[in-house]
Every structure is written in C-alpha cells, then in structure tokens.
Biopython code that builds the backbone (N, CA, C, O; Angstrom):
import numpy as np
from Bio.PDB.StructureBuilder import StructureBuilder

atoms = [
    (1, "UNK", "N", (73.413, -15.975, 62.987)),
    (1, "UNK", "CA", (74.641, -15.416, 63.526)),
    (1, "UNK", "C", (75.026, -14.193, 62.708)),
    (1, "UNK", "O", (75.227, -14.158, 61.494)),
    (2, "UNK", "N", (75.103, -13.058, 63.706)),
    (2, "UNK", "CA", (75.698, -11.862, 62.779)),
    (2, "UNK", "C", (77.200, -11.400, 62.522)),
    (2, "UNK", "O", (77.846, -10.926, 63.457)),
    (3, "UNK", "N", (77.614, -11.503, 61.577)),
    (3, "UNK", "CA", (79.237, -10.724, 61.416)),
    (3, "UNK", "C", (79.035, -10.122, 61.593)),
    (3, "UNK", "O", (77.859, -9.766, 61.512)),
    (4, "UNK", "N", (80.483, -9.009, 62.238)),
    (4, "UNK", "CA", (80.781, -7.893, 62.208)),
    (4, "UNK", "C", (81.494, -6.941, 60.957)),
    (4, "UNK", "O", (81.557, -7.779, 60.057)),
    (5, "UNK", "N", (81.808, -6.243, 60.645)),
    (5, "UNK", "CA", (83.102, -6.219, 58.736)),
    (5, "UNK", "C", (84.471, -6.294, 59.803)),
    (5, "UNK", "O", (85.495, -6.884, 59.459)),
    (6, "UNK", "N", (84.354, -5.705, 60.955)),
    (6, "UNK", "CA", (85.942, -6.429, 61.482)),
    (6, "UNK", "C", (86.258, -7.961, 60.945)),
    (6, "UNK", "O", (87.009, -8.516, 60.144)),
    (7, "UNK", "N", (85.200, -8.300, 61.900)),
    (7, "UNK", "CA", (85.054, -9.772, 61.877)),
    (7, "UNK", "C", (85.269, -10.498, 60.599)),
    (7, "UNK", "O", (86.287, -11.186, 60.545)),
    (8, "UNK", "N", (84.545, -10.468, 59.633)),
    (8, "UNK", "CA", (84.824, -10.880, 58.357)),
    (8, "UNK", "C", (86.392, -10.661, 57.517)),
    (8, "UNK", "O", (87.061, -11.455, 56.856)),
    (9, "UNK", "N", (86.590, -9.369, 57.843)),
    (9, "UNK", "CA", (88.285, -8.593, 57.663)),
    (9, "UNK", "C", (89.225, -9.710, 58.321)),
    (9, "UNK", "O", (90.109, -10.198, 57.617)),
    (10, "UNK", "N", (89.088, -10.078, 59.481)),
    (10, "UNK", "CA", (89.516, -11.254, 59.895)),
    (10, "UNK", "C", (89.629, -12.492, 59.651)),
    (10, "UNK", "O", (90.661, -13.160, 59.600)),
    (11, "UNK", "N", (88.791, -12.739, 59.530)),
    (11, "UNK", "CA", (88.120, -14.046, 58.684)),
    (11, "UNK", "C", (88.976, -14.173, 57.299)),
    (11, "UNK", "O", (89.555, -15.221, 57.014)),
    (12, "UNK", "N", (89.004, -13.090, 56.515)),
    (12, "UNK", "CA", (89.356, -13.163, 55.016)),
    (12, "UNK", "C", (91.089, -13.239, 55.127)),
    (12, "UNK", "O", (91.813, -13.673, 54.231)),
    (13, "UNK", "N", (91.552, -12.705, 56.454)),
    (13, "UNK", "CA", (92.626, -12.660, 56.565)),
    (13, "UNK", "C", (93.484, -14.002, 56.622)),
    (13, "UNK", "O", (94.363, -14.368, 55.842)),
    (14, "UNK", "N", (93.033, -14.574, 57.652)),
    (14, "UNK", "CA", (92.829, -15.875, 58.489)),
    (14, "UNK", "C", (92.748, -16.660, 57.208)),
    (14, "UNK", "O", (93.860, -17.133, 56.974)),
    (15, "UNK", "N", (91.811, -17.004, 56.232)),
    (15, "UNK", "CA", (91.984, -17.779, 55.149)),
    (15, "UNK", "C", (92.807, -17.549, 54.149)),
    (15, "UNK", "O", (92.765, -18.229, 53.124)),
    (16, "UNK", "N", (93.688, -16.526, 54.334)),
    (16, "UNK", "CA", (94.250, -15.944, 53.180)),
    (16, "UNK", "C", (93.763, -15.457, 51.872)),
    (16, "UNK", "O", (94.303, -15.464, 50.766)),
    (17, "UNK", "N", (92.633, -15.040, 52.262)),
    (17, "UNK", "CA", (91.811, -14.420, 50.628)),
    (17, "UNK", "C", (91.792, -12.748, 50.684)),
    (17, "UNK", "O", (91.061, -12.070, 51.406)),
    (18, "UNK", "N", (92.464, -12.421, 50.040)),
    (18, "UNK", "CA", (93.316, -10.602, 49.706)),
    (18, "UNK", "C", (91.696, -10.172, 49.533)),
    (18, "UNK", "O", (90.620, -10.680, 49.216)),
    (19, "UNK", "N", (92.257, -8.909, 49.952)),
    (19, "UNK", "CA", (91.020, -7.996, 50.467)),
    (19, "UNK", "C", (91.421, -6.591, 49.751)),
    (19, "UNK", "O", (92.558, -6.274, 50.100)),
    (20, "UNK", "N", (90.753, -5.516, 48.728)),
    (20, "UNK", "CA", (91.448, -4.209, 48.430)),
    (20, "UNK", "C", (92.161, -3.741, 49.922)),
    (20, "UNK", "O", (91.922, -3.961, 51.110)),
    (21, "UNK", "N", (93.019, -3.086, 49.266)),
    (21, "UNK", "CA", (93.472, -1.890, 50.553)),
    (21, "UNK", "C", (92.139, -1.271, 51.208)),
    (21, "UNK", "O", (91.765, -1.540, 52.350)),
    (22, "UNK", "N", (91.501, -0.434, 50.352)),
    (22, "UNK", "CA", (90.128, 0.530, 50.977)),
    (22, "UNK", "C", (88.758, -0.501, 51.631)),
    (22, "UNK", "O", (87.574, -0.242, 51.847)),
    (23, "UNK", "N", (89.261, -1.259, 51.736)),
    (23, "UNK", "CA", (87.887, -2.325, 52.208)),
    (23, "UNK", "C", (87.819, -1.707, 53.828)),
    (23, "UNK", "O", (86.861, -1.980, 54.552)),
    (24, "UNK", "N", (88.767, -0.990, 54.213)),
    (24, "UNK", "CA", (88.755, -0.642, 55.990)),
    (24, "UNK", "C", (87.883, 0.567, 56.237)),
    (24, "UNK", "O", (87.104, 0.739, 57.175)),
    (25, "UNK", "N", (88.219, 1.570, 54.983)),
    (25, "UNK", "CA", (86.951, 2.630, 54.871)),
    (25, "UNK", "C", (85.631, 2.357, 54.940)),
    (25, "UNK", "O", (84.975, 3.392, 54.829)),
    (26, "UNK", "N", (85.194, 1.712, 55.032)),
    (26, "UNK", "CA", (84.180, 0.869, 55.035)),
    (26, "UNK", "C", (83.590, 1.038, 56.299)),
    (26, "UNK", "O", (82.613, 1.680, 56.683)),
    (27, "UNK", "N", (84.390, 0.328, 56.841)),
    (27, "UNK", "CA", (84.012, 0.051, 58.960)),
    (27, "UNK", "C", (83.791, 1.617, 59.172)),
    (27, "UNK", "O", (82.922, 1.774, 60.030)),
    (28, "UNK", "N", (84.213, 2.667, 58.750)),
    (28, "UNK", "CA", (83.836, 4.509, 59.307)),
    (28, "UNK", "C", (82.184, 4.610, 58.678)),
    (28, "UNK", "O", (81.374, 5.420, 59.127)),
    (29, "UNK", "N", (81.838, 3.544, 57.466)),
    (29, "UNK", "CA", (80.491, 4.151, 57.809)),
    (29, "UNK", "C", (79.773, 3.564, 58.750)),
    (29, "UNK", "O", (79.078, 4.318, 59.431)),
    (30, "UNK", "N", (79.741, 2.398, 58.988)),
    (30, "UNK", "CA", (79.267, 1.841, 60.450)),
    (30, "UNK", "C", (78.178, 2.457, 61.136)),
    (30, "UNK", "O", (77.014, 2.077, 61.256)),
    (31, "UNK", "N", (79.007, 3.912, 61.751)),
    (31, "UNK", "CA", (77.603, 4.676, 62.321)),
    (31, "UNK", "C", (76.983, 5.392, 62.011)),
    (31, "UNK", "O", (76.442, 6.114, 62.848)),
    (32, "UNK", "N", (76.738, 5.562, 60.606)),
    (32, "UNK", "CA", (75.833, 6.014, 59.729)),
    (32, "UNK", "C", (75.130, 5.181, 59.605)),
    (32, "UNK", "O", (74.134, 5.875, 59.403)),
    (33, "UNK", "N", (74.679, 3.932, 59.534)),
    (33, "UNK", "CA", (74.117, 3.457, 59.170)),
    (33, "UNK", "C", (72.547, 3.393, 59.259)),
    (33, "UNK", "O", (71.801, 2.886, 58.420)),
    (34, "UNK", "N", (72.214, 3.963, 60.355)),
    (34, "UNK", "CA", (70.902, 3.851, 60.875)),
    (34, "UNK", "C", (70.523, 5.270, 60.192)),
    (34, "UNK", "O", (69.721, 5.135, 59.268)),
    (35, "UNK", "N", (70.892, 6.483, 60.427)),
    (35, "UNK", "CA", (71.113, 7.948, 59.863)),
    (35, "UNK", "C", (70.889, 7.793, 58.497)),
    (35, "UNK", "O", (69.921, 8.423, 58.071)),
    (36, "UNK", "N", (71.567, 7.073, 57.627)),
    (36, "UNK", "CA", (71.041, 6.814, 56.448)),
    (36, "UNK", "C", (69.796, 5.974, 55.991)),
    (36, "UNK", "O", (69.125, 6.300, 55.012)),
    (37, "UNK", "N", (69.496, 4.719, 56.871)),
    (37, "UNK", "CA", (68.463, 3.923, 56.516)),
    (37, "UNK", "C", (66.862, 4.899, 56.795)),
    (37, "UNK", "O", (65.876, 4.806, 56.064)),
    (38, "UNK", "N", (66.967, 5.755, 57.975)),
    (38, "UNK", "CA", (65.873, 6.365, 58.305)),
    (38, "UNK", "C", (66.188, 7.555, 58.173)),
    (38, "UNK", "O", (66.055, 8.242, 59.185)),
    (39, "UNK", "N", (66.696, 8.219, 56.946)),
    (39, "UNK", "CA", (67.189, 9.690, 56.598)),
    (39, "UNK", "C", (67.209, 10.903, 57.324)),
    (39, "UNK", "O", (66.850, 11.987, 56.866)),
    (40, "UNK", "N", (67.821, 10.610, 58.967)),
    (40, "UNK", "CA", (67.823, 11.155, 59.675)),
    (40, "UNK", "C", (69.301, 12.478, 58.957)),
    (40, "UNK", "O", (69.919, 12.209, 57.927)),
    (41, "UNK", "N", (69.486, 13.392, 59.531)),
    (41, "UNK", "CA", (70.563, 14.790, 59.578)),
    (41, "UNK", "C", (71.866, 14.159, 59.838)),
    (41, "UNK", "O", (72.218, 13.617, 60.886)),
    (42, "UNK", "N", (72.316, 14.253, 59.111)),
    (42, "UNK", "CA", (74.406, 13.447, 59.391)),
    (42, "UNK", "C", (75.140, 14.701, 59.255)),
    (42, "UNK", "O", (75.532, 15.200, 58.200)),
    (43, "UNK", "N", (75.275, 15.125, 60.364)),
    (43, "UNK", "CA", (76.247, 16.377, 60.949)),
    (43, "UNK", "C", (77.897, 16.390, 60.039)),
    (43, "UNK", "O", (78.453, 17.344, 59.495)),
    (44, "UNK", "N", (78.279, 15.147, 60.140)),
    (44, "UNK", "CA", (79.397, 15.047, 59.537)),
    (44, "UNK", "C", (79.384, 15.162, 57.769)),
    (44, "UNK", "O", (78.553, 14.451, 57.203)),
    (45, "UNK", "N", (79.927, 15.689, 57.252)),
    (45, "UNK", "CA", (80.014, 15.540, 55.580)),
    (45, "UNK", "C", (80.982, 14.175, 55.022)),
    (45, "UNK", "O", (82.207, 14.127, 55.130)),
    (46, "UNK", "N", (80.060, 13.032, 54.370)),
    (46, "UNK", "CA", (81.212, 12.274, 53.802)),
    (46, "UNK", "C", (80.854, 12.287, 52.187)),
    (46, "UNK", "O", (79.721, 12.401, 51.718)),
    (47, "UNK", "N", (82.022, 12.150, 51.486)),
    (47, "UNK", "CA", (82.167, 12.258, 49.896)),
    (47, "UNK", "C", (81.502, 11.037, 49.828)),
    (47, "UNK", "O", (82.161, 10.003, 49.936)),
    (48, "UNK", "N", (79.807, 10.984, 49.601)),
    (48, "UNK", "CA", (79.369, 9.609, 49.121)),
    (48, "UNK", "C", (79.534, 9.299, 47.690)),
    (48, "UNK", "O", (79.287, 8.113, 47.475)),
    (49, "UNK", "N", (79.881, 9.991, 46.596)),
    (49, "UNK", "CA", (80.446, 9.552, 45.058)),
    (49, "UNK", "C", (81.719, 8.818, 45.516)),
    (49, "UNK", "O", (81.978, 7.662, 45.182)),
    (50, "UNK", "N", (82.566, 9.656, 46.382)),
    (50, "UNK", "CA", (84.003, 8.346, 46.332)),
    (50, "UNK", "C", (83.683, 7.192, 47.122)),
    (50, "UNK", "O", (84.406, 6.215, 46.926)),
    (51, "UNK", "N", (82.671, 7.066, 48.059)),
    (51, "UNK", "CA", (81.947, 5.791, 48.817)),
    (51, "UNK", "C", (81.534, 5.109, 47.661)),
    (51, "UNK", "O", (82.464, 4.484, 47.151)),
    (52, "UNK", "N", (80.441, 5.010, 47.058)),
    (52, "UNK", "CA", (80.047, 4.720, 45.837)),
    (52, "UNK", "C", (80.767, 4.288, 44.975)),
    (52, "UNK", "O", (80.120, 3.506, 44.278)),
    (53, "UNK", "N", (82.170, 4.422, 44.523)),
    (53, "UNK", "CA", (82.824, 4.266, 43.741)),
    (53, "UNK", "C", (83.777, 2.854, 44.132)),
    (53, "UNK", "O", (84.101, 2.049, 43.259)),
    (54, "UNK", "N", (84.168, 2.698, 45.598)),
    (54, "UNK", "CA", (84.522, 1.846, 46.013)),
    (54, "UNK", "C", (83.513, 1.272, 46.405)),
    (54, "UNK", "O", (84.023, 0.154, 46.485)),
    (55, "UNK", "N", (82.574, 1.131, 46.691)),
    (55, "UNK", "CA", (81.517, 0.175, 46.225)),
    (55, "UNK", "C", (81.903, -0.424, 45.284)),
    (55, "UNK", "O", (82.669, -1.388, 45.282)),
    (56, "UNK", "N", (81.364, 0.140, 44.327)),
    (56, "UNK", "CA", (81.465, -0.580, 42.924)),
    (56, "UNK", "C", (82.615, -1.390, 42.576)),
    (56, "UNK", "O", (82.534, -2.561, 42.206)),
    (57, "UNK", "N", (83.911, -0.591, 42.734)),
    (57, "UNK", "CA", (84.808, -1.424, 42.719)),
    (57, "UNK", "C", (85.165, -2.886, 43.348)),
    (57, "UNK", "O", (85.971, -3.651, 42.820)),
    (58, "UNK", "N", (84.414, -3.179, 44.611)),
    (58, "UNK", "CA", (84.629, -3.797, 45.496)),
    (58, "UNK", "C", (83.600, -4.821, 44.912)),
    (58, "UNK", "O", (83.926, -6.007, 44.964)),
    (59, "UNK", "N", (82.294, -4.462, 44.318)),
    (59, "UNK", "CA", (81.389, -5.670, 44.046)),
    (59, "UNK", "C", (82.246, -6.212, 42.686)),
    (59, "UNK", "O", (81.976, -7.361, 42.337)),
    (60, "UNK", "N", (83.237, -5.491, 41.908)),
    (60, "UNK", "CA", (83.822, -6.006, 40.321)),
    (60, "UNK", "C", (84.726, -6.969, 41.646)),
    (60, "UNK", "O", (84.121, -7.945, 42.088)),
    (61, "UNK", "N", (85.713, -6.752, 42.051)),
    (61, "UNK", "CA", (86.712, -7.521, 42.610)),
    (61, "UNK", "C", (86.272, -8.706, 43.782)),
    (61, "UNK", "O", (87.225, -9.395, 44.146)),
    (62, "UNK", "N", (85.140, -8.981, 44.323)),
    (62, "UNK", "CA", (84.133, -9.864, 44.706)),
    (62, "UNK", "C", (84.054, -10.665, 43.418)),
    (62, "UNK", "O", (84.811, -11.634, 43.363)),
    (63, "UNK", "N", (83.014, -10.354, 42.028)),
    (63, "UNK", "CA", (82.311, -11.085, 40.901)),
    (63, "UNK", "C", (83.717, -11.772, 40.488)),
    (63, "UNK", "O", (83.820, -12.806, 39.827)),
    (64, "UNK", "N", (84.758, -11.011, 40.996)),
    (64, "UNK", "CA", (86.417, -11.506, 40.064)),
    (64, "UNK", "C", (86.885, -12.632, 40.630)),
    (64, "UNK", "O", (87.265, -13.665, 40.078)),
    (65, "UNK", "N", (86.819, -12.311, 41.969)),
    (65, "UNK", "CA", (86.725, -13.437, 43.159)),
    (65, "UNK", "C", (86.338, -14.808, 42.794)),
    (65, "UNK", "O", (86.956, -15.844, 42.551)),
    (66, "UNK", "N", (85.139, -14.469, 42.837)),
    (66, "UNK", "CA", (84.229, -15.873, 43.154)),
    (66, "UNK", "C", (84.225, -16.182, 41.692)),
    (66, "UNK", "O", (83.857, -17.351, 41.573)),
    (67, "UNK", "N", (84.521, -15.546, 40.315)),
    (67, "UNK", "CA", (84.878, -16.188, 38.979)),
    (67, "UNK", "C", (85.999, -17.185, 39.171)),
    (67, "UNK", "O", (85.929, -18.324, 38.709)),
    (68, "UNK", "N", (86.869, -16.809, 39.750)),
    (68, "UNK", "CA", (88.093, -17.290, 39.560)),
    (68, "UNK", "C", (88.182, -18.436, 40.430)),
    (68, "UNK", "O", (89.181, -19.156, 40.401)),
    (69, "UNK", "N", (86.960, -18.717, 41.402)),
    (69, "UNK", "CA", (87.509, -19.939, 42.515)),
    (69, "UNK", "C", (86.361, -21.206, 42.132)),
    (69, "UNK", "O", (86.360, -22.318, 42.660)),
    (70, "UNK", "N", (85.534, -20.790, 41.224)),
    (70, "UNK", "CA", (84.610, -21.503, 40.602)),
    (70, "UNK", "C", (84.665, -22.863, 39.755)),
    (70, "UNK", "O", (83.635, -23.329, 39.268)),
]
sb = StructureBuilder()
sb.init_structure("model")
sb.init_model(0)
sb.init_chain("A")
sb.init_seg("    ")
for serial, (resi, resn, name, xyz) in enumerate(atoms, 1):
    if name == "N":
        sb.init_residue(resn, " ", resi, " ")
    sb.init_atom(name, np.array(xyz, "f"), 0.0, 1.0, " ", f" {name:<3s}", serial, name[0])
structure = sb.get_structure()
C-alpha cells in the first residue's frame, strides 16, 4: 500500500503527533520527482540548499520523535 505525504500529513494529524510547520514544502517537490531521479532539465529554479536543510532538520526532529516515544 502506497502513502501519499498528504496522506500521511493526515494521518499524523489524526493521531495527534506535531509535524514542523515546513513539512508542507515538501508536497511542491512532488513533481520533481521523476526530473530529479532521471536528471532530466527542471525549468523551474528551486533553492535545493534550503530543501536540504529542512531535510535535515526534519530527519533530527523524526530521531527526536521516535527517542522520546521509545
């Protein structure tokens, strides 16, 4: 069965487990996704260092997560 990140956004909601604010930026890369996996031309410009950065942030506040419910 595949999630969607709506779907899951929902999900996390629905159980009450807090989500960053920027976790919604997320769903805009969506249709990049294929464009990036097969390094096709992405017409649009996105700041991938500030993507990247909330990444990162997002895997610390996940590891913080699942520390804390352990």
């Amino acid at each position: 069965m595949e999630i969607k990140e709506e779907e899951l956004m929902e999900i996390c909601e629905d159980s009450k487990i807090p989500l960053p604010e920027y976790i919604e930026e997320f769903v805009s890369l969506t249709p990049f996704a294929v464009e990036f996996r097969y390094g096709f031309i992405i017409d649009e410009i996105l700041d991938i260092n500030a993507f990247y950065q909330k990444v990162l942030e997002l895997k610390k506040f996940a590891e913080k997560s699942i520390a804390e419910h352990q």
